[in-house]
GUPA-932753 format. One record per atom (N, C-alpha, C, O): residue number from 1; residue in one letter; atom name; y, x, z. Coordinates in nm, 3 decimals. Layout:
BEGIN
   i aa at      yy      xx      zz
 NUM  a CA       Y       X       Z
...
//
This chain:
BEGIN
   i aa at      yy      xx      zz
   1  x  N  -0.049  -0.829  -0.257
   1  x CA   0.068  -0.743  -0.260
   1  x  C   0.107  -0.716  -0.116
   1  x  O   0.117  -0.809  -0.035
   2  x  N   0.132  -0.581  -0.082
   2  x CA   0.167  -0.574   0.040
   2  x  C   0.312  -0.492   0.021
   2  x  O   0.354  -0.415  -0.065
   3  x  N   0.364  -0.545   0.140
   3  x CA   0.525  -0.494   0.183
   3  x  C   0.555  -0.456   0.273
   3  x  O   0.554  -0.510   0.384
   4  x  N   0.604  -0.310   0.228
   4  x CA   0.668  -0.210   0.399
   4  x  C   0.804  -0.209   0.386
   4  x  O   0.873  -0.150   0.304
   5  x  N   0.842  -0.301   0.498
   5  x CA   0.970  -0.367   0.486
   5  x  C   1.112  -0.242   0.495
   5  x  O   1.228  -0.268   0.466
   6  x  N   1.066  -0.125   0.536
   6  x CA   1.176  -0.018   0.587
   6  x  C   1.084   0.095   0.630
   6  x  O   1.027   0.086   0.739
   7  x  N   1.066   0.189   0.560
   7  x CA   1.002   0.297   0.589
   7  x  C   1.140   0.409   0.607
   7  x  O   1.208   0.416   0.504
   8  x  N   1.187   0.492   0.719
   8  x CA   1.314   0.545   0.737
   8  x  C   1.243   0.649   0.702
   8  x  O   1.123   0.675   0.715
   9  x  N   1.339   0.710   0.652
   9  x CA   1.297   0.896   0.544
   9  x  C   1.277   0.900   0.445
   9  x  O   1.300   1.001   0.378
  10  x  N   1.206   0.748   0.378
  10  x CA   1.087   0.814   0.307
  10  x  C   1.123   0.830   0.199
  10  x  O   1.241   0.805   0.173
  11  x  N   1.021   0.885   0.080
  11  x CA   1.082   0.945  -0.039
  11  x  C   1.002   0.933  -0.169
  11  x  O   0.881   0.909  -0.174
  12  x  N   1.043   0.942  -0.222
  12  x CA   0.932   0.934  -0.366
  12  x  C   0.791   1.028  -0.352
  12  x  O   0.672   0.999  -0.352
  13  x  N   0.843   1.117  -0.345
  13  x CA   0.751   1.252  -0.317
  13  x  C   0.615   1.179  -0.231
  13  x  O   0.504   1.149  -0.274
  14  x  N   0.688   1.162  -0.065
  14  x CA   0.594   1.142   0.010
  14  x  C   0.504   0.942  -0.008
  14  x  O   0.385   0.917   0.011
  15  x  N   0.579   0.875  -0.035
  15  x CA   0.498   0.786  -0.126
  15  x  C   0.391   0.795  -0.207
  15  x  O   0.286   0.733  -0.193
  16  x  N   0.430   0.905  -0.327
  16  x CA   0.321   0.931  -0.412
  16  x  C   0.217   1.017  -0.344
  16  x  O   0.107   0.996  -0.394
  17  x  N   0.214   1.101  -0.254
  17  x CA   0.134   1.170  -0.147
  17  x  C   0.070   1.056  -0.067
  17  x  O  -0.051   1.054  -0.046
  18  x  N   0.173   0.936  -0.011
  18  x CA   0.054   0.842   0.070
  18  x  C  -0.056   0.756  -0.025
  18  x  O  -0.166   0.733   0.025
  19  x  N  -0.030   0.714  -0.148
  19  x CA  -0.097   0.663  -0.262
  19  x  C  -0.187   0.709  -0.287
  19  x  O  -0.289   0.640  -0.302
  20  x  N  -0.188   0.857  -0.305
  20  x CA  -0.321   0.929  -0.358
  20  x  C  -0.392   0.927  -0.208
  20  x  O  -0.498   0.867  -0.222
  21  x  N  -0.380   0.959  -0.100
  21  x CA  -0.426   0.912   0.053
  21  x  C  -0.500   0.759   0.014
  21  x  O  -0.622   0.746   0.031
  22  x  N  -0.440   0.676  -0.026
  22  x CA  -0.525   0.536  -0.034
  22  x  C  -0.649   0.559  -0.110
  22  x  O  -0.767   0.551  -0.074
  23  x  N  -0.581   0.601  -0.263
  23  x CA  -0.687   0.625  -0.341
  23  x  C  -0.790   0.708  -0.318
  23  x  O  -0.892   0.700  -0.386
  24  x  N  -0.775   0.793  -0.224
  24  x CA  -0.905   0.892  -0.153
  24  x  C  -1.005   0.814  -0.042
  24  x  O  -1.110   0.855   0.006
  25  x  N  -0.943   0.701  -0.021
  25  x CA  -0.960   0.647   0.111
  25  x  C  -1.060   0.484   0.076
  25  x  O  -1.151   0.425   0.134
  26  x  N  -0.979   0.461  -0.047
  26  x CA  -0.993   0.308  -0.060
  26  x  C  -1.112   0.230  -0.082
  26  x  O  -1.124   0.108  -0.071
  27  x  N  -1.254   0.375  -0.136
  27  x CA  -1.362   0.299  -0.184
  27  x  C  -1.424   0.293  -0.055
  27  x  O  -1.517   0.213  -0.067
  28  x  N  -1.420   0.337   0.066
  28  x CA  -1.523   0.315   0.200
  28  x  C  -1.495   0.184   0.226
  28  x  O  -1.557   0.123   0.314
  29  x  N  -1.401   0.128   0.153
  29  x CA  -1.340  -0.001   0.207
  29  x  C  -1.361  -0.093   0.123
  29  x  O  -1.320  -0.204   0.156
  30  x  N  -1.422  -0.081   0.005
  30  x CA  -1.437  -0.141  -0.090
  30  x  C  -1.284  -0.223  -0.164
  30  x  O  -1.268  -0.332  -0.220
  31  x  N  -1.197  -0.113  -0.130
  31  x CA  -1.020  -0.209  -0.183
  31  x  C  -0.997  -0.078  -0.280
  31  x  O  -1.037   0.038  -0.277
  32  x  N  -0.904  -0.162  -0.376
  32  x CA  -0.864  -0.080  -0.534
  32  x  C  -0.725  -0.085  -0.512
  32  x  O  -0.668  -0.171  -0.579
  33  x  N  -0.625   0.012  -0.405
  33  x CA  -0.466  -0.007  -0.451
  33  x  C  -0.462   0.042  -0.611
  33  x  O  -0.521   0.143  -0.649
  34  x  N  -0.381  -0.049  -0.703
  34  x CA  -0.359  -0.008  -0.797
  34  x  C  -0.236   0.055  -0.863
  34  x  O  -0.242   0.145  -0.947
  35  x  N  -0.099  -0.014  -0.805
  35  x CA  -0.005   0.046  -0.850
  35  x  C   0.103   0.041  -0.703
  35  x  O   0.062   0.004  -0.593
  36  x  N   0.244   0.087  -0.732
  36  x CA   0.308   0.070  -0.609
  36  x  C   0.463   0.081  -0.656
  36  x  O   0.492   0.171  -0.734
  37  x  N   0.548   0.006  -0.617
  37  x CA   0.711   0.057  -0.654
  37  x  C   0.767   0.061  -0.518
  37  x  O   0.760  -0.020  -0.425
  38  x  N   0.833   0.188  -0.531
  38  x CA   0.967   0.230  -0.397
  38  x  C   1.085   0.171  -0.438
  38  x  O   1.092   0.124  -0.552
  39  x  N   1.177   0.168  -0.365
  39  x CA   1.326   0.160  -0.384
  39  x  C   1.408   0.238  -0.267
  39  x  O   1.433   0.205  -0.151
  40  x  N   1.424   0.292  -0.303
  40  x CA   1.481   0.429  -0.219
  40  x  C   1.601   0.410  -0.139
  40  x  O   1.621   0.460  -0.028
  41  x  N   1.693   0.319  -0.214
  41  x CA   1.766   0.271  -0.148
  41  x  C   1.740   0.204  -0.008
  41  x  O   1.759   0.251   0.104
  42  x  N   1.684   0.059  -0.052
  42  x CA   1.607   0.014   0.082
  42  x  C   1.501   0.039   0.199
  42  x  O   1.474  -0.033   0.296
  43  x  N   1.425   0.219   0.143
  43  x CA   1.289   0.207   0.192
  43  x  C   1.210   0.137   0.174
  43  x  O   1.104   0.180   0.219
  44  x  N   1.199   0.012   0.115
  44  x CA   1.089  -0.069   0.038
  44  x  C   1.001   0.003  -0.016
  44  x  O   1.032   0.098  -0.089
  45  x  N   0.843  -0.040   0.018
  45  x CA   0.718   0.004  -0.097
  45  x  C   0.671  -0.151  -0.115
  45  x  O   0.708  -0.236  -0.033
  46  x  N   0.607  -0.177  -0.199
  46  x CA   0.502  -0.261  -0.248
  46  x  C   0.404  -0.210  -0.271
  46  x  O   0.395  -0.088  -0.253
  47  x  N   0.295  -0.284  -0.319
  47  x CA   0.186  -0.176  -0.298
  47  x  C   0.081  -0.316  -0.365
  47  x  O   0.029  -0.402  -0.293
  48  x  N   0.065  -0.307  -0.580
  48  x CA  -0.049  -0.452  -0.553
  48  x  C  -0.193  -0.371  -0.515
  48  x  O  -0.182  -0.250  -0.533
  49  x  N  -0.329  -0.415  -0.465
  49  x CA  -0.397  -0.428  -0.408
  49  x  C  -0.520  -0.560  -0.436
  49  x  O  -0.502  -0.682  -0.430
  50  x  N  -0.627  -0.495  -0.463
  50  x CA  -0.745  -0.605  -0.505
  50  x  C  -0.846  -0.522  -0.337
  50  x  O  -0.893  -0.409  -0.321
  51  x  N  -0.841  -0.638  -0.250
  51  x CA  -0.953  -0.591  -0.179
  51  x  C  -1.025  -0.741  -0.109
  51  x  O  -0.973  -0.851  -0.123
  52  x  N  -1.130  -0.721  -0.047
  52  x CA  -1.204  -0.825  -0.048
  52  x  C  -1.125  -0.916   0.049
  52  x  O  -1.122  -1.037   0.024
  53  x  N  -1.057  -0.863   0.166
  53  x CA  -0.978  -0.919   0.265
  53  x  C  -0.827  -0.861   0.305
  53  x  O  -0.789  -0.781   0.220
  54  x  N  -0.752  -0.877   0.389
  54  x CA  -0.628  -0.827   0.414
  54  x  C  -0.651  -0.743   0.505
  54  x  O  -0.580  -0.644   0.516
  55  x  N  -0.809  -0.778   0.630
  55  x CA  -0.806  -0.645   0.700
  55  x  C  -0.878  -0.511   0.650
  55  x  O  -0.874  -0.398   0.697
  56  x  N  -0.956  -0.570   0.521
  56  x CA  -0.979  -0.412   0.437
  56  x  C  -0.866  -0.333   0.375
  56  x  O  -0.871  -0.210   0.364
  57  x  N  -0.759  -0.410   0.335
  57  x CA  -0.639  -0.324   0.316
  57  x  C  -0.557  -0.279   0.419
  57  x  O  -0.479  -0.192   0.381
  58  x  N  -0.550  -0.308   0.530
  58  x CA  -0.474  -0.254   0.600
  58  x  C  -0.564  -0.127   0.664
  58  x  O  -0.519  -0.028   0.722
  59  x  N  -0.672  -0.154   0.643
  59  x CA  -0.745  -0.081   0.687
  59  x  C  -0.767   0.093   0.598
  59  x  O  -0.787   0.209   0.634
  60  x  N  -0.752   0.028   0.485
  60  x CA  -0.766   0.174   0.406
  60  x  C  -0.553   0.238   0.437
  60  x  O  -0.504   0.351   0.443
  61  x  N  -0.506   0.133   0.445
  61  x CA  -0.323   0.209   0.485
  61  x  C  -0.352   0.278   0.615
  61  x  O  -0.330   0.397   0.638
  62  x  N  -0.398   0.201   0.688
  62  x CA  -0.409   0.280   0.863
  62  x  C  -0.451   0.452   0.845
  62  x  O  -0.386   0.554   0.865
  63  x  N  -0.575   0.431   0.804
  63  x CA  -0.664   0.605   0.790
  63  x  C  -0.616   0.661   0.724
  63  x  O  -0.605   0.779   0.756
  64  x  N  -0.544   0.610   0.564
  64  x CA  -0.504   0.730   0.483
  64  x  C  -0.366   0.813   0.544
  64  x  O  -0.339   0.932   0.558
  65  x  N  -0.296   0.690   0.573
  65  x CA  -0.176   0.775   0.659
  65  x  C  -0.146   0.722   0.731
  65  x  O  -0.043   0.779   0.766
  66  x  N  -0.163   0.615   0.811
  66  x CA  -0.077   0.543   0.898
  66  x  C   0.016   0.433   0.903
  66  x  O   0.049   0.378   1.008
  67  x  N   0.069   0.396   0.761
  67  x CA   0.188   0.351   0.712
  67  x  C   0.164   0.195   0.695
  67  x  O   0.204   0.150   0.588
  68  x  N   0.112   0.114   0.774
  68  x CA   0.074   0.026   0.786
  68  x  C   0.164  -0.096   0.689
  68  x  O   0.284  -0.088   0.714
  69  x  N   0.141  -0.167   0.622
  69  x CA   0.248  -0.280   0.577
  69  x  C   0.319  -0.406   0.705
  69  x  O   0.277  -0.424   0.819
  70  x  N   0.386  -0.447   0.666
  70  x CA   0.448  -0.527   0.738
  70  x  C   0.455  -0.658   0.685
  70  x  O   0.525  -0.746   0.737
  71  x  N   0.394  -0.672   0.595
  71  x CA   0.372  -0.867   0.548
  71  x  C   0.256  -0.777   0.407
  71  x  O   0.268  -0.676   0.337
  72  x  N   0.123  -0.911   0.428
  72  x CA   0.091  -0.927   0.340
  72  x  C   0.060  -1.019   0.244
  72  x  O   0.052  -1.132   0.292
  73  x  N   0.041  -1.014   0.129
  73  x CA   0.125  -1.178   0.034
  73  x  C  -0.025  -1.146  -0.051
  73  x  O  -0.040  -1.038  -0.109
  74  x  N  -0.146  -1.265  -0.052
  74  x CA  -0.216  -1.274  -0.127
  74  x  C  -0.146  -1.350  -0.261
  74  x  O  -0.076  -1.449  -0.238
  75  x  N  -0.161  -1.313  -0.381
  75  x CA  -0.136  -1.328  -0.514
  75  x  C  -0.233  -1.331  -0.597
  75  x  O  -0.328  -1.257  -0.571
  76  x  N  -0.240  -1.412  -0.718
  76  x CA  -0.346  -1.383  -0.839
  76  x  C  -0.263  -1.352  -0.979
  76  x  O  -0.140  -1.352  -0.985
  77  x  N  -0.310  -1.338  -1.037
  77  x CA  -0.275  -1.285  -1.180
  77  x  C  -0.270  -1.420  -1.255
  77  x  O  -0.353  -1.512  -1.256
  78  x  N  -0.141  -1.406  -1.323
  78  x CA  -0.112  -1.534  -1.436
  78  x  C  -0.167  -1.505  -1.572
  78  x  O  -0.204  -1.393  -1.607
  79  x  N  -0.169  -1.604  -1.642
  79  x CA  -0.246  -1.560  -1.773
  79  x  C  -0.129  -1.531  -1.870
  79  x  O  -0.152  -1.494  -1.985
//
């Protein structure tokens, strides 16, 4: 799971525009972003993420747009 602690501007719109950017981006990298929640209030994104390492994900955020995360939190799935 990755977290962009304060993105200033940003918007639903352009979120869902940087997402599809990942998803265009994500297989050279061999990483699957899968889903993502904003809060508009805070500028918060999350963003979960299956990739082999943390610098393949930051790596597919860098090229698609730039929007780099600011903490990343490896997690697994509960049953």
């Amino acid at each position: 799971m990755d977290i962009h602690a304060h993105v200033e501007g940003l918007t639903e719109e352009a979120v869902a525009h940087a997402h599809q950017a990942d998803l265009q981006t994500q297989e050279k990298y061999g990483v699957k972003y899968l889903r993502y929640w904003f809060d508009e209030g805070t500028g918060k994104v999350f963003c979960l993420v299956e990739a082999p390492s943390k610098e393949a994900a930051i790596a597919v955020h860098r090229e698609a747009h730039g929007l780099v995360a600011d903490e990343i939190i490896e997690v697994q799935e509960g049953s």
